[in-house]
Every structure is written in structure tokens, then in C-alpha cells.
C-alpha positions as CSV (number, residue, x, y, z in Angstrom):
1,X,52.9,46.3,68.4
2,X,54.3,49.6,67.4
3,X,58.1,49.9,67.7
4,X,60.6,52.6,68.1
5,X,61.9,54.1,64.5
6,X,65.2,52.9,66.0
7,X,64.7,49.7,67.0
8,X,63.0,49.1,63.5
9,X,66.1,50.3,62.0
10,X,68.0,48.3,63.9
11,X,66.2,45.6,63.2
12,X,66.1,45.6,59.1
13,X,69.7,46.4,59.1
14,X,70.4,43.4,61.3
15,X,67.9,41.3,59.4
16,X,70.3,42.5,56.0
17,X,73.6,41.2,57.8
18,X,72.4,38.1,58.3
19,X,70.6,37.8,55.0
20,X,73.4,39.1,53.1
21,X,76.0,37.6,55.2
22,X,75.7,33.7,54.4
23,X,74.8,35.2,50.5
24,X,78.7,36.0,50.7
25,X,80.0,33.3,52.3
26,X,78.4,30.3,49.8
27,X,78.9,32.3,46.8
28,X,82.3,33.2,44.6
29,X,84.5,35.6,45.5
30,X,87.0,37.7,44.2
31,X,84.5,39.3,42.0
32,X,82.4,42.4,41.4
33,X,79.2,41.8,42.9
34,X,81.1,40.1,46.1
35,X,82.9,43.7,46.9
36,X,79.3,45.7,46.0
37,X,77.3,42.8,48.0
38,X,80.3,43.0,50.8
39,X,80.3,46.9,50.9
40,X,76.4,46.9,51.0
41,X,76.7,43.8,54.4
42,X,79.6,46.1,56.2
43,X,77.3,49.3,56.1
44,X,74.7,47.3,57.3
45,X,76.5,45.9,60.2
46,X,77.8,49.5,60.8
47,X,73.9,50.6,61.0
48,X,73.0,47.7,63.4
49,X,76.3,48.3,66.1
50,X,75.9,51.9,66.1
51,X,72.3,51.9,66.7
52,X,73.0,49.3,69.4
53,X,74.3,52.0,71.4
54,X,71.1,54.2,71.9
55,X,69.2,50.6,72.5
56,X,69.7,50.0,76.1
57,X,66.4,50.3,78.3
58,X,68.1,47.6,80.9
59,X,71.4,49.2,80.6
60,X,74.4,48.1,78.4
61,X,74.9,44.2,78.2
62,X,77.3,41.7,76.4
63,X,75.7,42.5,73.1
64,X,77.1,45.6,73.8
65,X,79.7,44.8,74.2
66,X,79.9,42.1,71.0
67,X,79.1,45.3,68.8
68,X,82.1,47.3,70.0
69,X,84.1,44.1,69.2
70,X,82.3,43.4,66.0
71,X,82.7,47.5,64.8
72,X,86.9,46.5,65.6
73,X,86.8,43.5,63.8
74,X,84.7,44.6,60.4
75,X,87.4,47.5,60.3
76,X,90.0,45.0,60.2
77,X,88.6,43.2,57.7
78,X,88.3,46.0,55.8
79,X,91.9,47.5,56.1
80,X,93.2,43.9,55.4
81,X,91.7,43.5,52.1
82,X,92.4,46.6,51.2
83,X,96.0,45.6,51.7
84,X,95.5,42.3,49.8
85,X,95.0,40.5,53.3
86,X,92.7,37.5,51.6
87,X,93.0,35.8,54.8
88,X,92.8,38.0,56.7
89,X,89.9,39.8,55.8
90,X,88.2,36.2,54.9
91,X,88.6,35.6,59.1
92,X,87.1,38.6,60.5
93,X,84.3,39.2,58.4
94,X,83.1,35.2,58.9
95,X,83.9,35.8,62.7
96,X,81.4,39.1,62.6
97,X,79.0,37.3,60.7
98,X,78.9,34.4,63.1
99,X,79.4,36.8,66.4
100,X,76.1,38.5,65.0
101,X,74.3,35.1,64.4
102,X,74.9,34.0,67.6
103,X,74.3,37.3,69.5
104,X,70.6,37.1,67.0
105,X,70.1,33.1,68.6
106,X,70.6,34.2,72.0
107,X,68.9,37.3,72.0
108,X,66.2,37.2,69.6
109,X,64.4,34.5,72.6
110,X,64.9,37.1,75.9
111,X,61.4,37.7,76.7
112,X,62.3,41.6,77.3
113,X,63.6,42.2,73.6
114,X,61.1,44.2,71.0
115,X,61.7,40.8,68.6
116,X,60.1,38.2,71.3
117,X,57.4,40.7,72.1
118,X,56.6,40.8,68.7
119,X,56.7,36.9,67.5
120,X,54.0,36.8,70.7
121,X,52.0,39.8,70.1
122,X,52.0,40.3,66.4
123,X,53.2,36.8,64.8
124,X,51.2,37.7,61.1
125,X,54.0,41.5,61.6
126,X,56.9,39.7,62.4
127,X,56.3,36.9,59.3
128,X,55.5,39.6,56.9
129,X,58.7,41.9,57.9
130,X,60.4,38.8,57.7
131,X,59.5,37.8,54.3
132,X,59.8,41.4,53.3
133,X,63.6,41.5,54.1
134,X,64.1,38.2,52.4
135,X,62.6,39.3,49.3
136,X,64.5,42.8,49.2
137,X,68.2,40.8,50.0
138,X,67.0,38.2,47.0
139,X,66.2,41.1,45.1
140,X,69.6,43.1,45.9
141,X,71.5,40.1,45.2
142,X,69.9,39.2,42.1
143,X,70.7,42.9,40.8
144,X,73.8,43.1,41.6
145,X,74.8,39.7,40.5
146,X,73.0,40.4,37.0
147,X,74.5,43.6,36.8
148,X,78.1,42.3,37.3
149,X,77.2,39.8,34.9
150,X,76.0,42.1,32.1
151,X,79.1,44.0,32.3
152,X,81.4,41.3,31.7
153,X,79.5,40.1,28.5
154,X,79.3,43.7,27.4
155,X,82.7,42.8,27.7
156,X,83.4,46.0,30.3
157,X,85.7,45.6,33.1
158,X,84.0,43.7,35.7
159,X,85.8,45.1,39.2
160,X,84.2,47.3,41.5
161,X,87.2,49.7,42.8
């Protein structure tokens, strides 16, 4: 199955949300690596809304609509930790994670959508891309975390401005 260049970037930048996504919610926070890892997840989700926008061959639906909602929310959790907003920014950037998990549950099934095509059409593609984009957000955390983690023997400041 050959997909659109922008459904396929869709796609890998969803795939990085949710990979990246529970990565920050089981691990510490408060340090270095959580605010690269975090900016790294919010670009992502940025990536996967906007492109949601030119991705409507049945017109615009809820998940439309949870992307506008999800862009609002991400902002906010942004601006409030920014402002020192713990909880804040804690709330809306689980709720986007979650609002994007459960848009993936219920979507990734619809018969119509490129991802259920695929899982029938190309099962061997969609295993490979999927194990692709596990390795790379294992990879990507395992940097940054070791990174963060030489700095603070090296005994350089550890924070991520």
C-alpha cells in the first residue's frame, strides 16, 4: 500500500506522541531530559493536529475537531509551566495524551482510515513501521536521558532553559 507523504507524516508523528507520551508520564520529572523529551512530544502533537487539517477525504469529523481542542489545550500546558503552573500543565498535557490515545483506539479500527487498510493489506509494512518508531522513541529517550545524565556528573548544570 503506498500512502500519501502526508498521511505518512501524520502518522510517525502521531506514532511519537503516543510513544513519547506515556515515556513522560512513568518517568521523573522536573528534570532536563523531561522538558527536551516534553518539547520533542509537543512538536510532535503540533505536527500530527496540523496535518489533521489537510486529512479529510470524508469531510471534517470529531477528530477534527479533538485536534483543535487538543492544539488549545497543549498551548495551555505550555503557557502554565512556563508560569510555574505544575498542576496545571501536569492536567492538560495528560488530558492531550489521553484525548490522542483515545481518538488512536477509536479510529485506528474505521475501515476507511489509511491505518486499517494497511494492517489488512500490508500487515509485514505496518509491523515493521511500527517497530521502526519504537526503536527511534527508545533510541531518543535513551539519548536524551544519558545525555542529561552525563552533564550532571560532569557536574554541569543539568536544566534545559
Amino acid at each position: 500500500m503506498v500512502m500519501e507523504p502526508l498521511i505518512a507524516v501524520h502518522a510517525i508523528a502521531a506514532s511519537f506522541v503516543l510513544t513519547l507520551g506515556i515515556v513522560q508520564l512513568l518517568r521523573r520529572r522536573r528534570d532536563a531530559a523531561h522538558r527536551l523529551l516534553g518539547r520533542t512530544w509537543a512538536a510532535a502533537m503540533l505536527v500530527t493536529c496540523l496535518t489533521s487539517f489537510a486529512i479529510h477525504p470524508h469531510g471534517f469529523s470529531w477528530l477534527h475537531g479533538l485536534a483543535l481542542f487538543t492544539l488549545a489545550s497543549v498551548t495551555a500546558g505550555i503557557v502554565a509551566i512556563r508560569r510555574g503552573n505544575v498542576r496545571s500543565h501536569r492536567a492538560n498535557m495528560t488530558g492531550s495524551y489521553i484525548g490522542t490515545a483515545v481518538a488512536f483506539a477509536f479510529a485506528a479500527p474505521t475501515p476507511q482510515r489509511a491505518i486499517a487498510r494497511l494492517a489488512v493489506t500490508g500487515p509485514g509494512e505496518l509491523a515493521l513501521a511500527a517497530l521502526l518508531i519504537a526503536a527511534t522513541s527508545a533510541a531518543l529517550v535513551t539519548i536524551v536521558v544519558s545525555l542529561v545524565a552525563g552533564r550532571r556528573r560532569k557536574g554541569a548544570p543539568a536544566r534545559v532553559a
